[in-house]
N, C-alpha and C positions, 0 to 999 in steps of 0.2 A: 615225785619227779624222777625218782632211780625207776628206771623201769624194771629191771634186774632184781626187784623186791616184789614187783607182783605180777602174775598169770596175767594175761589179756582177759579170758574169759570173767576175771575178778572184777571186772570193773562193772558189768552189768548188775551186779550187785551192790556194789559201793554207793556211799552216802552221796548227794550228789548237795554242795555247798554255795548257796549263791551270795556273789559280794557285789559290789558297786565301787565306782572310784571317789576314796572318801578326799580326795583333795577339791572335787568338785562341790560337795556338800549337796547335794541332790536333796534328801531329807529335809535338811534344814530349809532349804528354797521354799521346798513342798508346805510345810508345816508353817511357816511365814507367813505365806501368802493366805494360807485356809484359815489363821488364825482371826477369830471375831466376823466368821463368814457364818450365813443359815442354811447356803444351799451351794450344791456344788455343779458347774455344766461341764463334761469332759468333751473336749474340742480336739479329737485325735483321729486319727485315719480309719477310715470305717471298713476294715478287714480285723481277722483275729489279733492279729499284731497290735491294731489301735486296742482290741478290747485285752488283750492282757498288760497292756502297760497302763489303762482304763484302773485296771484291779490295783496295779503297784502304786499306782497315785493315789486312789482311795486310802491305801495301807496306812501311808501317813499323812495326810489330809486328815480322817475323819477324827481320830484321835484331839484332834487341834481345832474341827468347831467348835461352833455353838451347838446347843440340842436344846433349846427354849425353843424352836421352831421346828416344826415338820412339814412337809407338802405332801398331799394325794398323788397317788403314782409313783412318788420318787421310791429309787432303792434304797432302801435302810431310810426311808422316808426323808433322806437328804440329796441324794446324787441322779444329777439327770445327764444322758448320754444325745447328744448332737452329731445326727448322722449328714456330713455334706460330701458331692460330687467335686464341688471348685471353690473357689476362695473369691467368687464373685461375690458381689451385693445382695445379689438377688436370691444367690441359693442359699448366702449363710442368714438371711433373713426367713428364708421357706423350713433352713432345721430350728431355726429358734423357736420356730411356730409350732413343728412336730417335734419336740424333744421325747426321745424314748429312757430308756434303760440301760445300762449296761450287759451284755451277755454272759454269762459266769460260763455257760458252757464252751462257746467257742473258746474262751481264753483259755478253761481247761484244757481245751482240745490242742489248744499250741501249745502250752506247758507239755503235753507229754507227745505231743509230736520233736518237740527241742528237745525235750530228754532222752528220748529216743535215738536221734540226730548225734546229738553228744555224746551215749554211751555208745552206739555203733562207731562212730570216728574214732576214739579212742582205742577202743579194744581191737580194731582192726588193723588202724593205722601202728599200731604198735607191734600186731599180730605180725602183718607183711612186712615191717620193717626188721623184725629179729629174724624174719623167715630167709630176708636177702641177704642181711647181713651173714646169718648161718654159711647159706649156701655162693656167696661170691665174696666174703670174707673184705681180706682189707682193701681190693680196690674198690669196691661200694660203700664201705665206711669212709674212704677220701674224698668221694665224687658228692654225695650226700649224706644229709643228718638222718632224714625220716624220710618214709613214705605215705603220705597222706592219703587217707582214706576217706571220702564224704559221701551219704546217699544221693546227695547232687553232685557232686563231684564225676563221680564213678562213669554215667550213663553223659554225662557230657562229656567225659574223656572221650568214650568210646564212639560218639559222632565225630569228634574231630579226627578219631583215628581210621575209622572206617572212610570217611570223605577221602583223607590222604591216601586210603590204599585205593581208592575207585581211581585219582586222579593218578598215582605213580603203576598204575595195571591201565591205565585208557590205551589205548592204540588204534588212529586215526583209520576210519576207513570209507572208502571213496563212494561217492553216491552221483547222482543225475541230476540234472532241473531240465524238462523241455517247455522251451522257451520258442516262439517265434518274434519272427520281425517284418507287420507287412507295411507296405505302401502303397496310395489310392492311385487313381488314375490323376488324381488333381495334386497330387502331393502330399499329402496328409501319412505321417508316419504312425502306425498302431503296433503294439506290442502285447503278445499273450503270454500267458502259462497257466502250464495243466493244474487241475485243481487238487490232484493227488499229492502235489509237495514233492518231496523227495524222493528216489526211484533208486533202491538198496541193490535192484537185480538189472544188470548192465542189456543183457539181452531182453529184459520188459519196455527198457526203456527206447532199443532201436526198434 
């Protein structure tokens, strides 16, 4: 937590520690519920995200069946993966029908896309934050703690800050619409306009 004890770049390297919040007992839930069960159907969001926390549920889940039974197809011939769109009737009856697998890959693939995520926020946000602090000293140590660095972060910053400079650099400028106004011999009033839209050059438009 001293940042002053370690290089930024040290952290791309560093052990990276996963915990849970043990006041919740997550675990214990998990292992409860699975205990004196044969099969297991993961009912989670069907992007990577459902399939790595897919994995973290197996972790203690499977410890905690039965294994007097197997199924054909299932993973570790016990866990089946339920892919649905909506929480209707009708779809969560169409995955029960098609129960797949679990993906090891994708979950892989987000485990080291959040590692990734992780170590870059860290080392960088630590990075720019000793870099301001260096260079504008203690009125930016009054004003803020850190400066956070995130791979989403960063490029959303810089939409909101580009918009802002398009809208504080805009300066209004005058255009044309030709428009008529007729009326029939019987009364009837008609209104036109050209189909060009808007007319930027004063003299095209007389």
């Amino acid at each position: 937590k001293d940042w002053r004890k370690h290089e930024p770049k040290e952290l791309f390297t560093a052990p990276v520690t996963r915990t849970f919040q043990k006041d919740m007992r997550l675990p214990d839930h998990i292992e409860a519920e699975a205990s004196g069960c044969h099969a297991l159907v993961l009912w989670l969001d069907s992007d990577r995200e459902g399939e790595k926390i897919s994995f973290e549920v197996m972790q203690h889940a499977l410890p905690a069946m039965e294994t007097s039974r197997s199924f054909q197809g299932a993973y570790r011939e016990r866990v089946f993966r339920a892919k649905f769109s909506s929480l209707s009737p009708a779809d969560l009856r169409q995955a029960m029908g098609k129960l797949g697998v679990p993906n090891e890959d994708e979950a892989e693939a987000l485990e080291a896309r959040l590692e990734i995520d992780l170590r870059l926020g860290l080392a960088f946000s630590r990075f720019q934050t000793r870099y301001f602090r260096h260079h504008f000293g203690a009125q930016f140590s009054n004003l803020v703690k850190a400066v956070n660095y995130g791979p989403c972060q960063m490029p959303t910053l810089w939409l909101c800050v580009h918009r802002h400079c398009q809208i504080e650099e805009f300066s209004p400028k005058a255009f044309w619409r030709l428009r008529v106004g007729l009326r029939t011999g019987d009364g009837l009033e008609l209104s036109a306009e050209a189909a060009c839209g808007q007319l930027w050059d004063k003299g095209q438009a007389q």
